[in-house]
LORO-67507 format. One record per residue (C-alpha): residue number from 1; residue in three letters; x, y, z. Coordinates in steps of 0.001 Angstrom, whole numbers, always signed. Layout:
N
   seq   type        px        py        pz
   NUM    ala         X         Y         Z
...
//
This chain:
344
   seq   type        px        py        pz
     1    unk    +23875     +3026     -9267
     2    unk    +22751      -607     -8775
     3    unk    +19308     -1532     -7391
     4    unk    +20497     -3361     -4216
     5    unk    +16696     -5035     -2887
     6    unk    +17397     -3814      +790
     7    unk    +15159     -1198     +2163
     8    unk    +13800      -241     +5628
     9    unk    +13101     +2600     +8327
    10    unk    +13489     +4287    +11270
    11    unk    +12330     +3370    +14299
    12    unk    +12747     +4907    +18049
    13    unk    +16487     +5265    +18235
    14    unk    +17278     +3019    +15035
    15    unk    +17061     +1423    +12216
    16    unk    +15034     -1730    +10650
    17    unk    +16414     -3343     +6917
    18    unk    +14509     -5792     +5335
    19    unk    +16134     -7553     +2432
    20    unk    +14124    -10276      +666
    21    unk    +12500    -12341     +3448
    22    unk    +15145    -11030     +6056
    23    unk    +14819     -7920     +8579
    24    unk    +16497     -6833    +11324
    25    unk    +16166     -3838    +13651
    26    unk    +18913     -2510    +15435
    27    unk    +18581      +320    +18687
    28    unk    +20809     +2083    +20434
    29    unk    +19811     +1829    +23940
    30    unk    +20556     +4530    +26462
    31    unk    +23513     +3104    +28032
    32    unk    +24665     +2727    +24229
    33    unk    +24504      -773    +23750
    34    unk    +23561     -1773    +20518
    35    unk    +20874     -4198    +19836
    36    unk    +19706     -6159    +16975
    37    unk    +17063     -8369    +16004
    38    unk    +16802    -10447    +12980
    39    unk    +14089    -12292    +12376
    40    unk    +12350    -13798     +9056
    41    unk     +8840    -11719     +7434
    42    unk     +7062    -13956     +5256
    43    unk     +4443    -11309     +4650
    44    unk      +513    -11329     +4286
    45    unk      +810    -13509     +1294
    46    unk     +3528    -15856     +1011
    47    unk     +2589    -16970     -2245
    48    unk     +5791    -15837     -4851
    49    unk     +3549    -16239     -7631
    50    unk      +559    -13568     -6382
    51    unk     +3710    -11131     -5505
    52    unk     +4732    -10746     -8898
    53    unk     +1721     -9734    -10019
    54    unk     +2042     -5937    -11255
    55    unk      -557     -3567     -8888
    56    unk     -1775     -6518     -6812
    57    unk     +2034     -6628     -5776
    58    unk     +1943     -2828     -4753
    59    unk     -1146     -3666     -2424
    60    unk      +586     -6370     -1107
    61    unk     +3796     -4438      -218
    62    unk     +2003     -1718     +1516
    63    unk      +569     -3934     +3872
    64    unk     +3241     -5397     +4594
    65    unk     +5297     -2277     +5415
    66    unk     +2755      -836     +7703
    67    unk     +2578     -4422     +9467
    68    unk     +6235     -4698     +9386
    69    unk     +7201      -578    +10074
    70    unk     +4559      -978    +13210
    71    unk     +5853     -4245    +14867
    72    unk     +9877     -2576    +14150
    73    unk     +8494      +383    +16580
    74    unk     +6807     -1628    +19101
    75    unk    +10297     -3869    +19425
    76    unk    +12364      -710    +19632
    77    unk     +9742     +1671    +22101
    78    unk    +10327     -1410    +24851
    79    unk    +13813      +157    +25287
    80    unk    +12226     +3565    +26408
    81    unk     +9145     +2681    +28001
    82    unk     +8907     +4350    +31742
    83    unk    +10083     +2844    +34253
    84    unk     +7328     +1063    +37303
    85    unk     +7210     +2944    +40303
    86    unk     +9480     +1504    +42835
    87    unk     +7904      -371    +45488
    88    unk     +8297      -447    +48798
    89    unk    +11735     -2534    +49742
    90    unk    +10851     -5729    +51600
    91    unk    +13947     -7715    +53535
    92    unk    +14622    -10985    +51448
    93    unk    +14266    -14418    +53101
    94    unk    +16781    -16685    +52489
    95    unk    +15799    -20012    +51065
    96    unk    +16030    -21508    +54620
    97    unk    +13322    -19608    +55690
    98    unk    +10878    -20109    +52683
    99    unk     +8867    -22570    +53518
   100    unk     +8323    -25487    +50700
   101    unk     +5130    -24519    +49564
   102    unk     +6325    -20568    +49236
   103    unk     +9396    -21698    +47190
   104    unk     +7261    -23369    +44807
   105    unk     +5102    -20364    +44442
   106    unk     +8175    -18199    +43575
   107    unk     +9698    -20215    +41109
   108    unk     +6224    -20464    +39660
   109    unk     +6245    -16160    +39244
   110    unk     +9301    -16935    +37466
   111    unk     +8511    -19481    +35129
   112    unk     +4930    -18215    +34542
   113    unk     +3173    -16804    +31605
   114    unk     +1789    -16931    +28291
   115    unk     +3279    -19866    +26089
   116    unk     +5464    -18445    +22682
   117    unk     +2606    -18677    +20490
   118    unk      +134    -17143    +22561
   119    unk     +2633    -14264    +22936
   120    unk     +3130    -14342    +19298
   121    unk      -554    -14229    +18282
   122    unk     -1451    -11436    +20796
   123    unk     +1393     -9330    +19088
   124    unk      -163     -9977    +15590
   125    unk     -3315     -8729    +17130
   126    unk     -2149     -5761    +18219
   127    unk      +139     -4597    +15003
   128    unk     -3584     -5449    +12790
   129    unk     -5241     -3277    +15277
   130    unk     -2405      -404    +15021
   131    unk     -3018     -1004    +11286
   132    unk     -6292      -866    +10689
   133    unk     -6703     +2619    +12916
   134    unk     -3681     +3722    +10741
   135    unk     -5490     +3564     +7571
   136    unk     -8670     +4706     +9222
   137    unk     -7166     +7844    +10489
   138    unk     -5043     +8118     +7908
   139    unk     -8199     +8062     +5090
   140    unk     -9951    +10632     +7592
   141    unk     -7180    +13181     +7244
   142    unk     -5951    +12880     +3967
   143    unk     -8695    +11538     +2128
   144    unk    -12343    +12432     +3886
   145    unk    -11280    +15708     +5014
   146    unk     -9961    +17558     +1814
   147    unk    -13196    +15885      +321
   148    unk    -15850    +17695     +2439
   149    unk    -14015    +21068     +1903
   150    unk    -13792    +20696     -1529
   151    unk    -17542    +19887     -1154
   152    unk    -18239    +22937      +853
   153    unk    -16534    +25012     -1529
   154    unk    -18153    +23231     -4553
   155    unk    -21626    +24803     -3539
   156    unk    -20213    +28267     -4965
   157    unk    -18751    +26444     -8252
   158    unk    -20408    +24621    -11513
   159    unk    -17595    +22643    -12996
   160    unk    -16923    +19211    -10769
   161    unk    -13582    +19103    -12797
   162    unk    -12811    +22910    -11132
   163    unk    -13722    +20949     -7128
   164    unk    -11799    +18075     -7625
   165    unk     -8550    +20219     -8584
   166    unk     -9497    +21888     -5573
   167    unk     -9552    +18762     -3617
   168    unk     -6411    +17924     -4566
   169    unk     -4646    +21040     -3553
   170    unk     -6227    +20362      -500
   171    unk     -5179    +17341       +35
   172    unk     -1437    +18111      -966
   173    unk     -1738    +21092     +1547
   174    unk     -2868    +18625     +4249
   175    unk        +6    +16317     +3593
   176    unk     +2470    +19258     +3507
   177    unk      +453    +20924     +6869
   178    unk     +1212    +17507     +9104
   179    unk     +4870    +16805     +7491
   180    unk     +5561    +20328     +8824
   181    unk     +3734    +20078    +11907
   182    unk     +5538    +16681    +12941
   183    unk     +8696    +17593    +12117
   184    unk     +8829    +20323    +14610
   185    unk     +7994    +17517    +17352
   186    unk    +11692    +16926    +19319
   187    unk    +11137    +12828    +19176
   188    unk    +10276    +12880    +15522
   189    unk    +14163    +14918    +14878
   190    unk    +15474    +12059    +16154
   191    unk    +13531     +9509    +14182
   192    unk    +13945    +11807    +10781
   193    unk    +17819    +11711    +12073
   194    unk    +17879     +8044    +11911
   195    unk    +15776     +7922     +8863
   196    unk    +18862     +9833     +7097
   197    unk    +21147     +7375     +8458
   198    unk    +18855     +4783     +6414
   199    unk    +19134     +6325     +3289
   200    unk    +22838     +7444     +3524
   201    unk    +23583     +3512     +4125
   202    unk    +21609     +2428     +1413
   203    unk    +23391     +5073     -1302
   204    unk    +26906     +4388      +136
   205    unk    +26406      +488      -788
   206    unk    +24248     +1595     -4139
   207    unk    +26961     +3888     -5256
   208    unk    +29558     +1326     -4837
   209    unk    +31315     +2334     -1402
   210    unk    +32242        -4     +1489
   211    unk    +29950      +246     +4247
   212    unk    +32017     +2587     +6954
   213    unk    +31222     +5206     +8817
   214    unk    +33222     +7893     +6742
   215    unk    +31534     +6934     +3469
   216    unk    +28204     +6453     +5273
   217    unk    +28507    +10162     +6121
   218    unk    +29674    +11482     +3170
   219    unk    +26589     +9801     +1000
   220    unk    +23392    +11773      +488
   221    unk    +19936    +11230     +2512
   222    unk    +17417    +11185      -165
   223    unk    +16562     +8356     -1795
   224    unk    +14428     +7490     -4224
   225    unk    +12253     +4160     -2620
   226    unk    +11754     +6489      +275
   227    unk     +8182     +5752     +1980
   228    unk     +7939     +9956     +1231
   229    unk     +8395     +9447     -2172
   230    unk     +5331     +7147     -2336
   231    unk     +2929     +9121      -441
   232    unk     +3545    +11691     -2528
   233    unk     +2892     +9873     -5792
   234    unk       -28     +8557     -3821
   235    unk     -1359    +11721     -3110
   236    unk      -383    +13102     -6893
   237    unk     -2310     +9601     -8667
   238    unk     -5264     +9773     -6427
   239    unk     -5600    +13916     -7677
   240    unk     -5526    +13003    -11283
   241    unk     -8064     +9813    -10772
   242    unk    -10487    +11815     -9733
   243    unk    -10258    +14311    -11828
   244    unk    -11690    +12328    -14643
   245    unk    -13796    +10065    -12123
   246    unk    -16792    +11981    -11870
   247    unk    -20440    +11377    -10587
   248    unk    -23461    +13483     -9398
   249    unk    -23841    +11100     -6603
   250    unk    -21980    +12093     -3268
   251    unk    -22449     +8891     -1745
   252    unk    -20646     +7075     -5083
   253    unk    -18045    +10338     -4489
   254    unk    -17006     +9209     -1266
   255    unk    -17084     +5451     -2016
   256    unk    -14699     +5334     -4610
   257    unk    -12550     +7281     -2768
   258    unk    -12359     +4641      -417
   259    unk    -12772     +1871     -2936
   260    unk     -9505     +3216     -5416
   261    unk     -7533     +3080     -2206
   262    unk     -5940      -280     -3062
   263    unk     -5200      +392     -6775
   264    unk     -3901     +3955     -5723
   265    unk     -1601     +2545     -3546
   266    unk      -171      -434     -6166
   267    unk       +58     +1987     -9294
   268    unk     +2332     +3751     -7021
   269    unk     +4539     +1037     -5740
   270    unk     +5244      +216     -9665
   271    unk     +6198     +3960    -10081
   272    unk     +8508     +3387     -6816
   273    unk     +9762      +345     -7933
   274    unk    +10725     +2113    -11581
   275    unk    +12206     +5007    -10347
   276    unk    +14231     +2718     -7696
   277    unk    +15779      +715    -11297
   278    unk    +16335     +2887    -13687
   279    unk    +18247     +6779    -14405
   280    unk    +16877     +9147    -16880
   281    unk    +15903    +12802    -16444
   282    unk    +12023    +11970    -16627
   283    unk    +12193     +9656    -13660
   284    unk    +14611    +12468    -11988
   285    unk    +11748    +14772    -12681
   286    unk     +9349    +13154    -11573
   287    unk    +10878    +12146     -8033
   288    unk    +11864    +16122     -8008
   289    unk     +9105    +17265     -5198
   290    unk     +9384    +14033     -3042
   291    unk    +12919    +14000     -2937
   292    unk    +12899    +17680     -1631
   293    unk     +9996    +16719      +203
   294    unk    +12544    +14187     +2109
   295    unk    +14737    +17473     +3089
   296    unk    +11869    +17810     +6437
   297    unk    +11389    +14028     +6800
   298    unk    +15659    +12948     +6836
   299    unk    +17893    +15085     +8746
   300    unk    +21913    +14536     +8989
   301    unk    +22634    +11631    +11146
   302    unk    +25617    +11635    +13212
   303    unk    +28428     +9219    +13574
   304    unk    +26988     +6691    +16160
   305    unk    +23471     +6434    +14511
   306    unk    +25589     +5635    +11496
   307    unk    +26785     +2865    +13231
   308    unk    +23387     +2022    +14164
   309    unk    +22488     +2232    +10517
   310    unk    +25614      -109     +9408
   311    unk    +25025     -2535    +12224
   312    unk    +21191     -2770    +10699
   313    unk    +22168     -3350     +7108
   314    unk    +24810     -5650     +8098
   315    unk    +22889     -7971     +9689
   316    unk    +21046     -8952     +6782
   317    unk    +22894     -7995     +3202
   318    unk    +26109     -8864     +2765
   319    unk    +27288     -5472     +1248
   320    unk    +30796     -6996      +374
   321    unk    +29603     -9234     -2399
   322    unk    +27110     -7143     -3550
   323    unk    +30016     -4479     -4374
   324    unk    +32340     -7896     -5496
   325    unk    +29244     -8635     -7725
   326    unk    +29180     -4972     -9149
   327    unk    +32122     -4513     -9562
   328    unk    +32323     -7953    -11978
   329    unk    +29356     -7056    -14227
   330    unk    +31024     -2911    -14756
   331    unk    +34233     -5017    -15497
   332    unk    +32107     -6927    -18074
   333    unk    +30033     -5104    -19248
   334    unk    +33029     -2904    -20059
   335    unk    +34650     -5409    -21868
   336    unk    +32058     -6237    -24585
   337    unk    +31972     -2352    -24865
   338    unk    +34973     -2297    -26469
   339    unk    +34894     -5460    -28377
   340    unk    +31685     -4358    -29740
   341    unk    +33881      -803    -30782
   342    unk    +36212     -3175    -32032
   343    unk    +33875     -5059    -34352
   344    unk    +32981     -1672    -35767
//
């Protein structure tokens, strides 16, 4: 299996790919229509130097997925927001009987509003908001809240090693508690639906198949670079960190919680980014519980959010090279097998 560089997401009835600099998000709009939207992500730090940076990188990256996950829902919940009350029908006047100054006034409803960039900025605004109460709810649940039970519990135990293993159980039985609990939710089916229509397109190009509907369906859902992967690894880093962090302060307790955030999160993006490279039964084991983890967040797609999938994927990869491109370096790489067998 080559590493193919695309990844992406489900959103509201669809599918965003980003490859490189490229994304697109395609939705399948109730009168089945599908739409798509590329446009070009530059990220929080353009810089190509800073983003090869190992751990800095991983900060970087999750960032930029939230930013880039959050504005991919907001394009695809316009589809399916409710519709305005009807108003009350009023007879139309022709343009004979609109009176100059009212026809101006019309055309002005029409051509009205904020420029591009204003539009633009006020989006921004609102995906940083979304962000930033993301994290903040997201470090009261998983983070804050397994630390003052662990805390409560602690005042019956000596060992601070023996609380923060409990912590940790806590917090993976948090994380487990809201993957089950949001699963259940009717909406989120349909999301983890197209979320295995994600990963199926992404293994059918990875393990060398054209891009159709068939193979799409008959390729698995779990994938290693899945976003469940990393909140797992996440979650399993930030138990064994503070296992050997220790201090009798509980103000210092909580801060570097908070304050390891960062280099939690880009230690785990280089563990992502390994596993998503390379094959060997350490790196199998060690995706083992997130990739059955991905069994309640992916669910089997069917043929026309495939299509939804393809239409995604296509818009910014060209799968047929990449395979053309395989398919050259297995023919080479085949050939100086045997020459080197021939040496011998």
């Amino acid at each position: 299996m080559k590493y193919s560089g695309i990844g992406g997401q489900a959103v509201m009835e669809g599918v965003m790919m980003k490859n490189k600099d490229q994304y697109a998000v395609a939705v399948r709009k109730e009168d089945g229509e599908i739409v798509v939207e590329k446009k070009e992500y530059k990220g929080i730090c353009p810089a190509k130097a800073v983003q090869k940076i190992p751990i800095i990188r991983g900060v970087i990256n999750f960032i930029d997925s939230m930013c880039l996950g959050i504005s991919s829902l907001a394009f695809s919940a316009q589809f399916f927001e409710e519709e305005p009350k009807k108003e009350e029908k009023k007879p139309k006047q022709t343009e004979k009987e609109l009176s100059g100054a009212e026809r101006t006034k019309d055309c002005s409803k029409k051509v009205s509003g904020d420029p591009g960039h204003k539009n633009e900025l006020k989006e921004k605004a609102v995906v940083g908001g979304t962000v930033a109460f993301s994290l903040l709810i997201a470090i009261v649940i998983f983070m804050l809240l397994p630390f003052y039970l662990s805390q409560f519990l602690g005042r019956m135990i000596d060992s601070d090693t023996v609380v923060s293993v409990i912590e940790g159980i806590l917090r993976l039985a948090v994380f487990f508690a809201y993957i089950l609990f949001i699963s259940r939710l009717e909406d989120i089916q349909r999301v983890f639906m197209y979320h295995g229509a994600e990963h199926k397109c992404i293994n059918c190009i990875e393990h060398g198949f054209d891009l159709t509907v068939e193979n799409v369906r008959n390729s698995g859902r779990q994938h290693k670079r899945c976003g469940t992967n990393f909140l797992f690894i996440v979650i399993i880093i930030t138990v064994i960190c503070f296992i050997f962090i220790q201090t009798d302060s509980h103000l210092m307790k909580l801060l570097y919680r908070i304050i390891l955030i960062p280099i939690v999160a880009g230690v785990s993006y280089e563990c992502i980014r390994i596993a998503g490279k390379y094959d060997n039964a350490f790196i199998d084991l060690v995706n083992k519980p997130g990739m059955l983890l991905q069994k309640l967040t992916t669910r089997e797609p069917d043929d026309s959010m495939i299509e939804v999938g393809i239409a995604s994927v296509e818009a910014v990869f060209d799968w047929r090279k990449y395979l053309e491109e395989t398919e050259e370096e297995q023919e080479n790489a085949a050939k100086k097998q045997n020459a080197e067998k021939k040496t011998e």
